[in-house]
C-alpha positions in Angstrom: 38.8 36.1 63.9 36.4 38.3 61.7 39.1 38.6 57.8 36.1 39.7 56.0 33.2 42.4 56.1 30.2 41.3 55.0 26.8 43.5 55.0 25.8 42.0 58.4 29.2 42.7 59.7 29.4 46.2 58.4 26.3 47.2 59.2 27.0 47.0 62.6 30.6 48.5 62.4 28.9 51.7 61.4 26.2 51.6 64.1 29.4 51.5 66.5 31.0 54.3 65.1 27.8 56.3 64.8 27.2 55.7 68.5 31.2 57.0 69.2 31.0 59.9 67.3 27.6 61.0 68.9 29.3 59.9 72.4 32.3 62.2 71.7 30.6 64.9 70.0 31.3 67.4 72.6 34.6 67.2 72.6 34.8 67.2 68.6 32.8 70.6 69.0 35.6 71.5 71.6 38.3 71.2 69.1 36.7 74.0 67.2 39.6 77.1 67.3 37.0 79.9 66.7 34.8 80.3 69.8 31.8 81.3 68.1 28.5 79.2 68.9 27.9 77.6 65.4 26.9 74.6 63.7 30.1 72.5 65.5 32.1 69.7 64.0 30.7 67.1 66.5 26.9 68.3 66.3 27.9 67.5 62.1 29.7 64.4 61.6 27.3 62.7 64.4 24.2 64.2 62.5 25.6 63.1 59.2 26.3 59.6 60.1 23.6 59.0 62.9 21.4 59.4 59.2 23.2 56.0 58.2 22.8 54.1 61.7 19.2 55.1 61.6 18.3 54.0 57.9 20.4 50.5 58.5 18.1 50.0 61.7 14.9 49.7 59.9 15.9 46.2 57.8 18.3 43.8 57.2 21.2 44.0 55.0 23.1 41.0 53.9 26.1 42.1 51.4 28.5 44.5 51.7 27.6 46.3 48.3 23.8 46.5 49.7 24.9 48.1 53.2 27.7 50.2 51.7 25.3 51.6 48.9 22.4 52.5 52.0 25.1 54.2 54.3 26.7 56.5 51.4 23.1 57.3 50.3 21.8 58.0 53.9 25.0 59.8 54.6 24.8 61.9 51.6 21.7 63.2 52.3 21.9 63.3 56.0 25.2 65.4 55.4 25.5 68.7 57.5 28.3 70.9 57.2 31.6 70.8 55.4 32.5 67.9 58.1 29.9 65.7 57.4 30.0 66.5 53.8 32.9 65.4 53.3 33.0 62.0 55.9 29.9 61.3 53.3 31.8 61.3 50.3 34.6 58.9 52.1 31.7 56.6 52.4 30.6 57.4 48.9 33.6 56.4 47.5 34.0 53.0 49.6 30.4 52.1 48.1 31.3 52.5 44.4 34.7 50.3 45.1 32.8 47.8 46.9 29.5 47.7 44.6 28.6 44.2 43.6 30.6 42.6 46.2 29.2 40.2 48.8 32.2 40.8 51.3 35.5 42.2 51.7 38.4 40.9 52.4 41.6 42.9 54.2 42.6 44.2 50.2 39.1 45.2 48.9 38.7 46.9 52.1 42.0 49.1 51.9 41.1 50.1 48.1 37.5 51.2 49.4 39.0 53.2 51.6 41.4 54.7 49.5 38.8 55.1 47.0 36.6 56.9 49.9 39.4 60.0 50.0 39.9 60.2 46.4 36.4 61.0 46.2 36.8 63.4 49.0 39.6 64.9 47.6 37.9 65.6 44.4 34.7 67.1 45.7 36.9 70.0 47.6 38.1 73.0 45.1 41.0 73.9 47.4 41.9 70.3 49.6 43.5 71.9 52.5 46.5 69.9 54.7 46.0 69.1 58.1 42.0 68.2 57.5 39.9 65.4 57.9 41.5 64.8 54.3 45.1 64.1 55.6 43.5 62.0 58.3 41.8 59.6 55.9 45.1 59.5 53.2 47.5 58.8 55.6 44.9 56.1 57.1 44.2 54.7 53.6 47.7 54.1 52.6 48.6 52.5 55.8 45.7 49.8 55.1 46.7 49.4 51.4 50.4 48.5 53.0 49.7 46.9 55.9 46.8 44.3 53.7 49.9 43.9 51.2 52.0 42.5 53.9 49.6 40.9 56.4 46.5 39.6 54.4 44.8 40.1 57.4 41.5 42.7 57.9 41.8 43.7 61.6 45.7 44.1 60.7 45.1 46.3 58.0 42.2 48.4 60.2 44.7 48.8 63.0 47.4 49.9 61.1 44.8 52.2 59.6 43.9 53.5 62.8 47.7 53.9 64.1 48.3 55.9 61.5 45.1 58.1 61.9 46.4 58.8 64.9 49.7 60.0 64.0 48.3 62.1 61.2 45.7 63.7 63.2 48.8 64.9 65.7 50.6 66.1 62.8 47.5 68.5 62.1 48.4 70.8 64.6 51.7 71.9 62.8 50.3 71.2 59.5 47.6 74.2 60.2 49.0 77.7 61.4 45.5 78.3 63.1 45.0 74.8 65.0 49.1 75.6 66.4 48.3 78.6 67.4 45.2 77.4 69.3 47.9 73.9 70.3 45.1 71.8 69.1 44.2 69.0 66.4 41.6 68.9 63.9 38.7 68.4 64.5 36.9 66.7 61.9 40.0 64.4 61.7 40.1 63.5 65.5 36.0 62.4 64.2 37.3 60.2 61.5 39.9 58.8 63.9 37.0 57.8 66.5 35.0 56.1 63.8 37.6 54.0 62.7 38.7 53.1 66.3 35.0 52.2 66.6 34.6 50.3 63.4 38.0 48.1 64.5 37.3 47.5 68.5 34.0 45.8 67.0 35.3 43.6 64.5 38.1 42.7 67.8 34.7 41.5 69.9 35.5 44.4 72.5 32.3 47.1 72.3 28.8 46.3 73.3 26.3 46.3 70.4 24.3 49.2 70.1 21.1 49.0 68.7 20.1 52.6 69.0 22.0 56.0 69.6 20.9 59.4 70.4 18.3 60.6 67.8 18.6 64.3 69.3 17.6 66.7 66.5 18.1 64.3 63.7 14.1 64.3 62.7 13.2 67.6 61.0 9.7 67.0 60.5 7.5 64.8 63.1 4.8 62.9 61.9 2.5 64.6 64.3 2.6 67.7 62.8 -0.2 66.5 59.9 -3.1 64.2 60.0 -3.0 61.2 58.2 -5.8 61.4 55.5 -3.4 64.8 54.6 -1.0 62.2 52.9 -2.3 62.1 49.3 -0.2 58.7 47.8 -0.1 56.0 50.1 3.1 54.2 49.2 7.0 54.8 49.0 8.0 53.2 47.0 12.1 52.8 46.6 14.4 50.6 43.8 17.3 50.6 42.0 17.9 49.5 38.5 20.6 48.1 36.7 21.3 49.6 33.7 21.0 47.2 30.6 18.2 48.7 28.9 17.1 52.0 26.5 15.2 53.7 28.6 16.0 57.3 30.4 16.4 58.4 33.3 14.5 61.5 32.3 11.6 60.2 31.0 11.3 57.9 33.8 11.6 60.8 36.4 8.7 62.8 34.2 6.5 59.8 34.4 7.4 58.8 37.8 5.9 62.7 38.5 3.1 62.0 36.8 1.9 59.2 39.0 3.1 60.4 42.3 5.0 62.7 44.1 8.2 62.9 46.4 9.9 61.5 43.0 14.0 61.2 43.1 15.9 59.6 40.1 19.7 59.9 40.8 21.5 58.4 37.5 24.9 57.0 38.8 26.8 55.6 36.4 25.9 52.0 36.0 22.6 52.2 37.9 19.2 54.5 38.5 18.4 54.8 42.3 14.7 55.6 42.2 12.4 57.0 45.2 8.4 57.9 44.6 5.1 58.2 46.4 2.6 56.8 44.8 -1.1 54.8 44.7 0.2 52.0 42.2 4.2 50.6 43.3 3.6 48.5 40.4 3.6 51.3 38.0 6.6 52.6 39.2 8.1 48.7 38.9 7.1 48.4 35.6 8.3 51.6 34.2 11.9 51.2 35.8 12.1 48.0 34.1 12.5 49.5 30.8 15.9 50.7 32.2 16.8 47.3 33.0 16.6 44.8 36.0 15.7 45.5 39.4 17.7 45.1 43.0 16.4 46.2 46.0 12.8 47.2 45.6 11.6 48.5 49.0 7.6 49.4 49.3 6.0 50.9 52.3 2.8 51.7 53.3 3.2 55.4 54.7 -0.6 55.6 56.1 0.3 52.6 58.2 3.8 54.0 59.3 2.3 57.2 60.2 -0.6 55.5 62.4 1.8 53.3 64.6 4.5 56.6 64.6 1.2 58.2 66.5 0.8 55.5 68.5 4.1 55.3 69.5 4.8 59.3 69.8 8.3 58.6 68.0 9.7 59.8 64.5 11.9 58.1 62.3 14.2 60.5 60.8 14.0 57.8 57.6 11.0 57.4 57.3 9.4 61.2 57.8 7.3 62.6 55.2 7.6 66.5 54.7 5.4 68.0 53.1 7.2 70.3 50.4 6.3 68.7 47.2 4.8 71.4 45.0 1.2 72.4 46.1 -1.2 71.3 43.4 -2.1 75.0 43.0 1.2 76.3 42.5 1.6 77.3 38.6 4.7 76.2 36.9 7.8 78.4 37.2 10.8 79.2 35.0 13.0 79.3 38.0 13.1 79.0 41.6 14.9 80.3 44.7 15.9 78.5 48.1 17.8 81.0 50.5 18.9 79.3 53.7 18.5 81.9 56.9 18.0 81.4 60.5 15.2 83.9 62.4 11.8 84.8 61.1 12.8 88.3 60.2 15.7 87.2 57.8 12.8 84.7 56.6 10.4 87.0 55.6 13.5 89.2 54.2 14.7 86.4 51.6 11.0 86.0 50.9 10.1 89.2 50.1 13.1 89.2 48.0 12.0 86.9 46.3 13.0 83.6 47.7 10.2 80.8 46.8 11.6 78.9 50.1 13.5 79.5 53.3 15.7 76.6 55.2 16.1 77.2 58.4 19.7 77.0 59.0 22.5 78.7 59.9 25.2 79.1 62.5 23.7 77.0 65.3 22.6 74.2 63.1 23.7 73.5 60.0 20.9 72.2 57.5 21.4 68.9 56.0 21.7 68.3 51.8 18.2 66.3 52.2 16.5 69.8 54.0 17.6 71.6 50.8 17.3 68.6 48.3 13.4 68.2 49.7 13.3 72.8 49.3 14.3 72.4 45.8 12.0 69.2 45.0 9.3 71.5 46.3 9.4 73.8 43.7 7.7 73.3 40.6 10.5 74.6 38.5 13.2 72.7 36.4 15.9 75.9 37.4 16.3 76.6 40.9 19.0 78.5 42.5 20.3 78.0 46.3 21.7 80.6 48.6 22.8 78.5 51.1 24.5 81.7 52.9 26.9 80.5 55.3 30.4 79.1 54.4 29.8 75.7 55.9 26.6 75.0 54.3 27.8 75.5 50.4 29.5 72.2 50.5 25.9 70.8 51.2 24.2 72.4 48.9 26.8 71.6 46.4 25.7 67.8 47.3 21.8 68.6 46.0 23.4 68.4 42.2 23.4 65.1 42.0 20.5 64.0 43.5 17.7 66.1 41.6 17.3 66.0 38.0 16.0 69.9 37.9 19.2 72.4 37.2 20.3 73.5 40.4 22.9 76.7 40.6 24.6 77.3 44.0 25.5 80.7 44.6 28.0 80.5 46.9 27.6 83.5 49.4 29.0 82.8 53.1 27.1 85.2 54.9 23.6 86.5 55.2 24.3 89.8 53.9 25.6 88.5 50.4 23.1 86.3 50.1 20.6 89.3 50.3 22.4 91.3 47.7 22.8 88.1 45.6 19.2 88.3 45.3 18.9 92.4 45.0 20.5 91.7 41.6 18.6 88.3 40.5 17.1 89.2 37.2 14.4 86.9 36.0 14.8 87.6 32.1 18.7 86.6 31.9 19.8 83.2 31.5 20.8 81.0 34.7 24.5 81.3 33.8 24.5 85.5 33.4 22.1 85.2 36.8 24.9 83.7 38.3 27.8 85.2 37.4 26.2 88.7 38.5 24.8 87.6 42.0 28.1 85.6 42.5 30.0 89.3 41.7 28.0 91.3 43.4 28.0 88.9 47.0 31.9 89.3 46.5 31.8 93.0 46.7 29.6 92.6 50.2 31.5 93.5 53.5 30.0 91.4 56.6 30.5 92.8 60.1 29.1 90.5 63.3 28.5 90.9 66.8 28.7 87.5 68.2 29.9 86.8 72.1 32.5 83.8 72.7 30.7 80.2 73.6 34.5 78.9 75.8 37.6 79.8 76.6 40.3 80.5 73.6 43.0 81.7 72.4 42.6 82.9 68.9 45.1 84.8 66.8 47.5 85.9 70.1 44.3 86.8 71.9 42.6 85.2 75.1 39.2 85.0 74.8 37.1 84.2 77.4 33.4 82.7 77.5 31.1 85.7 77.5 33.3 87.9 75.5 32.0 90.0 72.9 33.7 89.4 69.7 33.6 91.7 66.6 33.7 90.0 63.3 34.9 91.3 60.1 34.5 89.2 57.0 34.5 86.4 59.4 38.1 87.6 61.1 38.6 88.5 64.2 38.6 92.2 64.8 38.7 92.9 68.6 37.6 91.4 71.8 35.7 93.5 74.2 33.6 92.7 77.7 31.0 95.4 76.4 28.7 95.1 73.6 28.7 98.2 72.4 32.5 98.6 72.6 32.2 95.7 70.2 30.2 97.8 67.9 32.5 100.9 68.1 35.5 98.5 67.0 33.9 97.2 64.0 32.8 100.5 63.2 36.1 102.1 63.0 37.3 98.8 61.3 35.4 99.9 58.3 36.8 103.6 57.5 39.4 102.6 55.1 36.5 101.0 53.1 36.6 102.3 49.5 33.6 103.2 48.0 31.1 102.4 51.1 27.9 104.2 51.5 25.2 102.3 53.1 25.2 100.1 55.9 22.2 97.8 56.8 22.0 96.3 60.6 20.2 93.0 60.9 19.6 92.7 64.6 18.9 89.5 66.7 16.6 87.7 68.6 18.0 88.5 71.2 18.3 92.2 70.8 15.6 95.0 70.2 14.7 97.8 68.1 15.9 100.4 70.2 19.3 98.3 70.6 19.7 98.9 67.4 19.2 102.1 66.6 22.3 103.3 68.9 24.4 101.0 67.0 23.1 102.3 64.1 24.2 105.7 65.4 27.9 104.3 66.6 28.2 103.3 62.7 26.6 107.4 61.9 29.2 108.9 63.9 32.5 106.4 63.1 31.8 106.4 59.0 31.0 109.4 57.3 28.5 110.3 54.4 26.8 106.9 54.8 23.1 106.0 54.8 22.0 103.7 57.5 19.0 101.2 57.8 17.8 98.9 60.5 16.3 95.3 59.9 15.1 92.6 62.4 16.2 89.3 61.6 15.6 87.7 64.4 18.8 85.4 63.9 20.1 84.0 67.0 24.2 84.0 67.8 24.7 87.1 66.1 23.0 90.1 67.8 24.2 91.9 65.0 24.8 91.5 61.5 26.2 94.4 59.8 26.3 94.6 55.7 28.8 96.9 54.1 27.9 98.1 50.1 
C-alpha cells in the first residue's frame, strides 16, 4: 500500500487524471446548461491540465515539491477558461503547501489540498456555491478529517473523493440554473474525475498512460519557421532561492539584454526564471546574485527543432513562438492586446489600435501563456488586455503574475465592449484614468447575438432544440426561433425600451455575407427608430451576428 506521494508517484497520478479528463471531456462539455457552441468546460479543464501531463513527460521528477511546483506552473500557463483557471490555482496552492518537501504523507496531502481551494477561493471576486469551488471544499475537508482519524493516504483520497461526489450532486439545487436544466456542474463533475483518477492509481487499478490526446494543445508548430530563424540557441530555465540582495528587476532587465523570451516571476521565497539566450552561463551567474540555484534546465532549441522536423511532431512545451519584440520595433509607452476571433474583428481591434490580436473566443478559449507570450511581445513596460469574452478575463487576470511589465485587464465580456473600450483609449492619460474610462464606457455597451443551439436543452422554461436559432441579449436568453431572421426581428424589438440608444453596429460572421447583413440591418431600421446603422465583417464564427447597442 502506497501512504505517501512522492514526485515519481505524483507525477504519474496527474498523467492519470489528465488522461480522464481528456477521456470524459465530452460529457464535461455536455453538462454545459447554455447550448451555445463555446469554449466548453471539458475542451478547458483537459486543455489546462493536458499542459501539466505534457511538461512532466519530458524529464524526470523525483520530489513532490519539484513535480508539484512544474504542474502549478504548466497548469497556470496552460489555463483556458474560468474552469481551468481556476483547477490551476487548486494546484497552485497544493505546490506552495508542499514546497520543500520530498513526499507527502496522508496529512500534508489534505492541507495541500485545502490550501489548493483557499487559493481558489481568493482569486474569484464573487465565489459562487455549487461550483467547482464547493466541489474542492467539501473534498478538502473530508481529507483533512478522514487523515485525522485514519493516518492513512488512499483513506483520506477516498474519503475525498466520496465527498466530491456528494457535493457535486448537491450543485444542482445549490444553482437555480443547473436545477432548472436537472443537471450538475460541470467543472465540479471535472474535479471529481481527477481525483477519482488520481486515487484508482495510487489503488494499482488503471493502466499507466504515458501519453494522452495532444488535440489542439500546440499553438505554434515548429514547422511553421526555419531553423537558422531562431536567433538564441538555448532555453535556458532555473529557480533561485532567495538569500541574496539582488532584484528581480534588475535581473529581468539584464536577462533582456542577453536574450530574449525572458520571464522572471518573483514568488515569495523564490525567482522562477525562463530566457533564450547564446551564453546559459550568463544567465547562471547573474541569478546567483539572488541566491542559490534548484533546478536549472538548459536546452538546445536548434537541436529540438531539427529532430521536431524529423519527427513531424510538436511539443506543446517546448514550442517556440515567435512574438518577442521585432528588433525594429521602437519602444512604446503602452501597449494593447485585444483577444477576437475572425480576421475581420482582427483587423477591427487593429486598426483601433490594438498592437496584437489573440485569436480566441467562443469556440476556443485562449490560454494565459497565448496572452502572457502577446504581452511579452510588446516592447512596452504598460500593456493593457481586452480579453473580450467573460470566460477569458479570469485568464488574462493570471498574466499579472507572471510578467514583470504593468499589465491592466479591462474586463469587457463581449466583442462589442471591447471595441468601445478602445474607441475611448487615450494615449496621454495615465493607465489608471485609461482604465477607469474604457472600463465605464464597456459597461454602458448593449451586446445582442445571433447564435443557433449546438444540443438539445432546456434553458429558462424553454426547449431548445439543436439547430435552433437563439437570440442573445447581454448574454440572456431572448427568444428561440427555427428562422434566422425571426431571431433578428426578436432582438430587435428587445431593444426599444433602450434609453438613450442611437447607433447600432452589426458584426456579421463567417458564415454569413454582406448582403445577409444588410436586411438585418434593415429589421433593426424598421424595429428602432431615429437610429444610425453600420455594417462590419468580422468574420467570427458561432455568432452570425453580433449586434452592439451605444
Amino acid at each position: 500500500m502506497i501512504n505517501k506521494v512522492d514526485g515519481v508517484t505524483f507525477r504519474q497520478m496527474v498523467i492519470e487524471a489528465a488522461y480522464a479528463v481528456d477521456t470524459h471531456k465530452k460529457e464535461l462539455n455536455d453538462l454545459n446548461v447554455f447550448p451555445v457552441p463555446d469554449g466548453d468546460t471539458g475542451v478547458n479543464m483537459s486543455m489546462t491540465i493536458n499542459a501539466a501531463s505534457t511538461q512532466l513527460q519530458t524529464r524526470e521528477y523525483n520530489s513532490l515539491s519539484e513535480t508539484a511546483d512544474t504542474v502549478a506552473m504548466a497548469m497556470l500557463r496552460g489555463a483556458r477558461g474560468n474552469s481551468g483557471v481556476i483547477l490551476s490555482l487548486l494546484f497552485r496552492g497544493f505546490s506552495k503547501k508542499v514546497r520543500g518537501a520530498q513526499d507527502a504523507d496522508a496529512t500534508l496531502f489534505a492541507l495541500a489540498l485545502r490550501e489548493g481551494v483557499e487559493a481558489a477561493y481568493k482569486a474569484v471576486a464573487r465565489p459562487t456555491e455549487g461550483t467547482i469551488l464547493t466541489v474542492s471544499r467539501r473534498a478538502a475537508e473530508a481529507a483533512i478529517e478522514a487523515a485525522e482519524t485514519t493516518g492513512q493516504l488512499e483513506a483520506t483520497l477516498e474519503s475525498a473523493c466520496l465527498c466530491a461526489h456528494t457535493a457535486l450532486l448537491e450543485t444542482t439545487d445549490q444553482n437555480p440554473v443547473l436545477k432548472k436544466a436537472g443537471v450538475v456542474d460541470a467543472g465540479g463533475a471535472g474535479f471529481e474525475i481527477i481525483l477519482k483518477a488520481m486515487l484508482t492509481f495510487l489503488r494499482g487499478e488503471s493502466p499507466v498512460h504515458e501519453t494522452i490526446s495532444q488535440e489542439q494543445t500546440s499553438e505554434s508548430p515548429f514547422d511553421v519557421f526555419e531553423t537558422e530563424d531562431i536567433h538564441f540557441t538555448y532555453c535556458t530555465e532555473f529557480i533561485i532561492e532567495r538569500s541574496g540582495a539582488g532584484s528581480p528587476a534588475q535581473l529581468r532587465e539584464y536577462l533582456e539584454s542577453i536574450g530574449d523570451c525572458v520571464v522572471v516571476v518573483d514568488d515569495e521565497e523564490i525567482v522562477k526564471v525562463h530566457v533564450h539566450s547564446n551564453d546559459p552561463g550568463l544567465a547562471i551567474q547573474k541569478g546567483l546574485e539572488l541566491g542559490a540555484l534548484d533546478k536549472i534546465k538548459i536546452e538546445n532549441m536548434k537541436i529540438q527543432h531539427t529532430q521536431k522536423l524529423v519527427q513531424g511532431t510538436a511539443s506543446a512545451s517546448s514550442a517556440i513562438e515567435a512574438t518577442v519584440p521585432s528588433e525594429q520595433e521602437e519602444p512604446k509607452d503602452y501597449g494593447i492586446v485585444a483577444i477576437a476571433a475572425g480576421e475581420g474583428l482582427h483587423t477591427v481591434f487593429k486598426e483601433l489600435g490594438a498592437d496584437r490580436v489573440v485569436d480566441g473566443g467562443q469556440t476556443m478559449n485562449p490560454s494565459t501563456e497565448s496572452i502572457l507570450k502577446a504581452v511579452e511581445s510588446i516592447n512596452a513596460d504598460v500593456v493593457y488586455v481586452l480579453p473580450n469574452n467573460k470566460n477569458i478575463i479570469m485568464a488574462a487576470q493570471q498574466v499579472q503574475p507572471l510578467t514583470q511589465k504593468h499589465v491592466y485587464v479591462i474586463p469587457t465580456r463581449t466583442v462589442a465592449q471591447g471595441i468601445s473600450a478602445m474607441l475611448v483609449f487615450d494615449p496621454e492619460v495615465e493607465p489608471d484614468v485609461n482604465v477607469q474610462e474604457m472600463e465605464q464606457v464597456s459597461q454602458t455597451v448593449r451586446t445582442g447575438e445571433i447564435t443557433y443551439a449546438a444540443r438539445n436543452s432546456v434553458f429558462e422554461d424553454r426547449e431548445i432544440h439543436e439547430g435552433d436559432f437563439l437570440a442573445l441579449l447581454d448574454g440572456k436568453l431572448v427568444d428561440v426561433q427555427t428562422q434566422q431572421l425571426d431571431a433578428v426581428r426578436a432582438l430587435a424589438q428587445s431593444m426599444h425600451d433602450f434609453d438613450g440608444i442611437s447607433y447600432i453596429t452589426i458584426i456579421y460572421g463567417e458564415d454569413t455575407d454582406e448582403a445577409q447583413a444588410q436586411e438585418v440591418g434593415e429589421i433593426f431600421s424598421s424595429e428602432l427608430e431615429d437610429i444610425e446603422v453600420s455594417i462590419i465583417q468580422g468574420g467570427q464564427p458561432v455568432y452570425a451576428y453580433i449586434i452592439s447597442a451605444e
